[in-house]
C-alpha positions in Angstrom: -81.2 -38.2 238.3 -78.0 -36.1 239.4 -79.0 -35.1 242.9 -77.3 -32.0 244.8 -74.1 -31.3 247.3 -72.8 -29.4 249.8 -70.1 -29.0 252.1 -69.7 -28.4 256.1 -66.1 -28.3 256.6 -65.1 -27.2 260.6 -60.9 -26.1 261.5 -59.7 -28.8 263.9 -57.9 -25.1 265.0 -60.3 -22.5 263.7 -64.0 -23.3 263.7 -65.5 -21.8 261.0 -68.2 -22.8 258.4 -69.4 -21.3 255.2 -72.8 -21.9 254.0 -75.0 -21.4 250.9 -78.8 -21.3 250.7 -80.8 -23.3 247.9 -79.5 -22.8 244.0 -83.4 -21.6 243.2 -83.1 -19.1 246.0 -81.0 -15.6 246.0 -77.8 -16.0 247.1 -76.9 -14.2 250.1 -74.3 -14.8 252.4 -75.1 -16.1 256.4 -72.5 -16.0 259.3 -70.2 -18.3 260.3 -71.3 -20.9 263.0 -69.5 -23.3 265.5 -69.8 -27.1 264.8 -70.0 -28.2 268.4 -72.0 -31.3 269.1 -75.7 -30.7 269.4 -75.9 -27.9 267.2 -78.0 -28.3 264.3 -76.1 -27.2 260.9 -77.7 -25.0 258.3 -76.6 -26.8 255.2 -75.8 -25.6 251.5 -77.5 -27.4 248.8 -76.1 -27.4 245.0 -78.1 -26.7 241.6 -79.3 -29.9 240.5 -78.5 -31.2 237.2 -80.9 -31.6 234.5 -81.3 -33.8 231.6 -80.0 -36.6 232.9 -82.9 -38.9 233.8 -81.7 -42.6 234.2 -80.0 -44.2 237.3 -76.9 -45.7 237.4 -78.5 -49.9 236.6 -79.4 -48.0 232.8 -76.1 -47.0 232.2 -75.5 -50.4 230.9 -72.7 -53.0 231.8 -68.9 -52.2 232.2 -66.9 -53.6 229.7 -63.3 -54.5 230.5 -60.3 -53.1 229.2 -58.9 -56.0 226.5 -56.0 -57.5 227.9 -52.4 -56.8 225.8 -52.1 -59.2 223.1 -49.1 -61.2 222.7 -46.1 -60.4 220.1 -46.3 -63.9 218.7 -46.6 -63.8 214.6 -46.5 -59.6 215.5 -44.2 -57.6 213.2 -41.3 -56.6 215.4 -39.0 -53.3 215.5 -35.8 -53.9 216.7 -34.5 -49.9 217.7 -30.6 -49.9 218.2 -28.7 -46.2 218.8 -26.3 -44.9 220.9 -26.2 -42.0 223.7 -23.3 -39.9 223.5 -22.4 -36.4 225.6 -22.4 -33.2 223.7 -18.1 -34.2 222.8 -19.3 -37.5 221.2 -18.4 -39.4 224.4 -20.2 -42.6 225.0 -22.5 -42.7 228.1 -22.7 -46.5 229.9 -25.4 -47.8 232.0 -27.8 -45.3 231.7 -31.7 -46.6 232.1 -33.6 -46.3 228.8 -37.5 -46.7 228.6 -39.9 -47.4 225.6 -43.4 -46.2 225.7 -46.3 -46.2 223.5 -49.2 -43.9 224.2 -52.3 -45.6 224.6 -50.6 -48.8 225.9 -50.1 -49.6 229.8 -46.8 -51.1 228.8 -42.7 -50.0 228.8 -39.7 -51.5 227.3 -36.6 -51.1 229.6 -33.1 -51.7 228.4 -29.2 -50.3 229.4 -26.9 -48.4 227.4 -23.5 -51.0 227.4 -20.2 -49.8 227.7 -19.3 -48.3 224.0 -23.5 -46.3 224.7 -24.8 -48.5 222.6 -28.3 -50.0 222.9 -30.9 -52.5 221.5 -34.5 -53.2 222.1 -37.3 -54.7 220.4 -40.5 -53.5 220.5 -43.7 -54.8 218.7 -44.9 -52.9 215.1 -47.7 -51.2 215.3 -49.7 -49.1 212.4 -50.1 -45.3 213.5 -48.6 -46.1 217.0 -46.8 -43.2 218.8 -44.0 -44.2 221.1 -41.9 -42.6 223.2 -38.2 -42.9 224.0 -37.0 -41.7 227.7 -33.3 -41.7 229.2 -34.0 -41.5 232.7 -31.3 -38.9 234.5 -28.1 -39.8 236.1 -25.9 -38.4 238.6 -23.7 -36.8 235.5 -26.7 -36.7 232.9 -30.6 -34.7 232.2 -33.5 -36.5 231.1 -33.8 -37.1 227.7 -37.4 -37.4 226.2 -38.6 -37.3 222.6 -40.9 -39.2 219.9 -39.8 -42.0 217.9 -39.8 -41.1 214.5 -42.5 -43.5 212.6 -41.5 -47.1 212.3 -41.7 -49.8 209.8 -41.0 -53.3 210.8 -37.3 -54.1 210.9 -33.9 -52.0 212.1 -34.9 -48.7 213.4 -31.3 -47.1 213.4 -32.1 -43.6 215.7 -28.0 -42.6 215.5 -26.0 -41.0 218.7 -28.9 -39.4 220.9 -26.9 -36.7 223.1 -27.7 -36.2 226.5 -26.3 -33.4 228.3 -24.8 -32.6 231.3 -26.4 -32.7 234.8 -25.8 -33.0 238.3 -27.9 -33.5 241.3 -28.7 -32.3 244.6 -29.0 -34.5 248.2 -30.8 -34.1 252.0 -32.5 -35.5 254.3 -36.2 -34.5 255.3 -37.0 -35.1 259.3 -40.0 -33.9 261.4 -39.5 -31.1 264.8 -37.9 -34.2 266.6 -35.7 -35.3 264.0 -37.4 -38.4 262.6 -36.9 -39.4 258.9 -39.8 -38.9 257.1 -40.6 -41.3 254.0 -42.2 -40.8 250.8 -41.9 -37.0 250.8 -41.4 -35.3 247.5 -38.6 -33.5 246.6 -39.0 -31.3 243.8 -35.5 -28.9 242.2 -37.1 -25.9 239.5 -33.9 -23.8 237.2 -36.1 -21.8 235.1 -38.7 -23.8 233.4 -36.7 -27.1 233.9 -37.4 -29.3 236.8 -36.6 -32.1 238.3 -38.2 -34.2 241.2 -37.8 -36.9 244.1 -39.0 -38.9 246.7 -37.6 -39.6 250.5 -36.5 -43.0 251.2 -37.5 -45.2 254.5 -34.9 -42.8 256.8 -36.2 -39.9 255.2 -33.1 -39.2 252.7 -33.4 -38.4 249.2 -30.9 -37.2 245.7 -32.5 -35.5 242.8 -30.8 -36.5 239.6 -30.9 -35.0 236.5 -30.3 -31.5 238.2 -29.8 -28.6 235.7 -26.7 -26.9 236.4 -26.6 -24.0 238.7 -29.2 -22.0 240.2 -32.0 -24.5 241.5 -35.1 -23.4 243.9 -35.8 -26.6 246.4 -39.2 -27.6 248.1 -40.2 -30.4 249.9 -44.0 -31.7 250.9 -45.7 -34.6 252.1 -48.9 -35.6 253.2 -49.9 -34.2 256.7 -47.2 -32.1 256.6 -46.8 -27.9 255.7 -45.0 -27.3 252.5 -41.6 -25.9 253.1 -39.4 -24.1 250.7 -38.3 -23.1 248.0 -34.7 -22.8 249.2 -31.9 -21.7 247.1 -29.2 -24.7 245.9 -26.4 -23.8 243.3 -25.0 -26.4 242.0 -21.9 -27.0 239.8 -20.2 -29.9 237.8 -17.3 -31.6 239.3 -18.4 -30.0 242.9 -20.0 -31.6 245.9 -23.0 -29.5 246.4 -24.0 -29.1 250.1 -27.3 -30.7 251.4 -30.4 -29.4 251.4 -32.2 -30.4 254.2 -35.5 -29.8 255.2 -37.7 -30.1 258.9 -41.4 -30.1 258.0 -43.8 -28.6 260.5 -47.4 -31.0 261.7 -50.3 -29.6 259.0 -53.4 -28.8 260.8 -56.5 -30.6 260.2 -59.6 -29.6 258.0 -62.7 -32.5 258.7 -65.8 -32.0 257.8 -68.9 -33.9 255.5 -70.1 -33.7 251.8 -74.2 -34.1 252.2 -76.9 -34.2 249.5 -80.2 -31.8 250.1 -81.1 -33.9 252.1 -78.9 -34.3 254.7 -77.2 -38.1 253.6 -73.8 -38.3 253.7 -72.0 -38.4 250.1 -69.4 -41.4 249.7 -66.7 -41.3 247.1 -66.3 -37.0 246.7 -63.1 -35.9 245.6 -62.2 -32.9 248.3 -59.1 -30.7 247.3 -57.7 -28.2 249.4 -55.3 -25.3 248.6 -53.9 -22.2 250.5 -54.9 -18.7 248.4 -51.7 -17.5 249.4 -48.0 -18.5 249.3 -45.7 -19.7 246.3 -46.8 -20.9 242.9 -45.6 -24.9 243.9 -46.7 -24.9 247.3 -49.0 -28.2 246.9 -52.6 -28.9 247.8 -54.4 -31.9 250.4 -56.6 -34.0 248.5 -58.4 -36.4 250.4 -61.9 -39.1 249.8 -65.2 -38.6 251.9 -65.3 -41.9 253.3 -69.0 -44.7 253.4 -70.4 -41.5 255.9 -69.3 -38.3 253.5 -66.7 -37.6 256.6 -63.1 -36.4 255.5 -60.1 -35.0 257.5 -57.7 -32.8 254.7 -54.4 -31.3 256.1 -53.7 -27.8 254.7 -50.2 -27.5 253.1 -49.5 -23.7 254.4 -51.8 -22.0 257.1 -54.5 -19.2 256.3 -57.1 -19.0 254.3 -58.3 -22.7 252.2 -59.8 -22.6 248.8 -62.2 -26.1 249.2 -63.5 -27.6 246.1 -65.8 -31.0 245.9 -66.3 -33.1 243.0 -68.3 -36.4 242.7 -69.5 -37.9 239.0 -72.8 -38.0 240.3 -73.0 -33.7 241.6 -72.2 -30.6 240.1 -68.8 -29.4 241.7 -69.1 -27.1 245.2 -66.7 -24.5 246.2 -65.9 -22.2 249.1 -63.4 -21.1 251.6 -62.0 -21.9 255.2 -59.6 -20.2 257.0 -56.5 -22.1 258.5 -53.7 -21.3 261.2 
């Protein structure tokens, strides 16, 4: 039987906690309480789900995925093309990737010198793959459906990728350290494009759209900082975007059932109420104690949400500074 959850999340800066009484009880709200040691915590408890009356041993055994089968005595396509700019020009060495939905498993081939390319894929009835140019320094993304495919020569004709450029910077902490695996992410309009920090902290967005382009960058443990302006133009070195992100501060606290166990495995998320549309969220995992430490992309007030297959979901708010 689905049993209930709450929350008690304390500020590692602000110490606040929201509570709510029992689902079968009015709702009212209570006042906000410290969460110093030795004080005893009134708890919120969730509306327990009914209907649902065996445990997880009579949900049956997992069956595993089957593994891919082999192309051997499989009908083959064999998809040939070329990718040309919007004059007809042949475009070399760009990265092409084959996908088919449903299937945990790319093709990968290179455009050659004339933009010609070749790659053989095996036929399936009623599949839907995907073709993907990933951008260049010089070139967008191209994306689209494969029209559907008989076994044999799949002739697609010149596939014209247009123009892009790209953007560059680095991404350090206060002190000036390099910070890795941040993501860089360019918006022009409704077009994006996106990136990720290297070891030293240094990053370049390809497939930018050509001019204006709003820049962010996040990370883990860090604020979100941006957007900042970038205009970009082809044929000109843009100038680097740099960014220094600030420490996030800390949100801990413990997903409980009614009573009082700490719940492994919830999914916490949480978001600032305020501040721009891409500004990011923490999501963190209650560890084997239902303890989890989130760090708050912006400060001010936290939407906090909790999810776990075996609860119905739990919200509330926290403020942050």
């Amino acid at each position: 039987m689905k049993r209930s959850v709450f929350v008690v999340a304390s500020l590692c800066l602000v110490g606040l906690l929201w509570f709510v009484n029992r689902a079968d009880e009015p709702t009212k709200e209570v006042s906000a309480v410290s969460s110093q040691a030795g004080e005893e915590l009134s708890q919120p408890v969730l509306v327990e789900l009914s209907g649902r009356e065996e445990d997880a041993d009579a949900r049956g055994p997992i069956v595993a995925e089957p593994e891919q089968p082999t192309t051997e005595g499989t009908p083959m396509c064999f998809i040939q093309g070329r990718l040309v700019t919007p004059e007809g020009e042949p475009l070399a060495g760009l990265s092409l990737e084959f996908r088919r939905m449903g299937a945990e498993i790319e093709w990968i081939c290179e455009s050659d010198s004339a933009g010609r390319f070749e790659q053989e894929i095996p036929w399936q009835a009623g599949a839907r793959d995907f073709l993907q140019v990933h951008p260049s320094e010089h070139t967008q993304r191209y994306r689209d459906m494969l029209p559907s495919m008989d076994p044999g020569v799949v002739d697609l004709g010149d596939l014209v990728c247009f123009v892009g450029t790209s953007i560059r910077g680095r991404v350090t902490d206060v002190v000036g350290n390099g910070i890795p695996e941040a993501k860089i992410m360019s918006l022009a309009g409704n077009r994006y494009a996106q990136a990720r920090t290297d070891e030293e902290g240094n990053y370049v967005i390809l497939g930018v759209l050509p001019g204006s382009n709003q820049v962010s960058a996040s990370c883990p443990m860090y604020m979100h900082e941006g957007p900042r302006e970038s205009n970009v133009r082809i044929g000109e070195p843009a100038g680097d975007v740099d960014f220094v992100l600030q420490a996030s501060p800390t949100l801990d606290g413990i997903v409980v059932d009614g009573e009082g166990v700490g719940v492994a495995g919830a999914s916490v998320e949480v978001s600032p109420e305020v501040g721009p549309s891409n500004r990011g969220s923490s999501q963190v995992v209650t560890d084997a104690g239902g303890f989890f430490r989130a760090y708050p992309t912006l400060p001010g007030e936290q939407s906090v949400s909790v999810l776990h297959p075996d609860y119905l979901p739990y919200g509330s708010r926290s403020e942050a500074t």
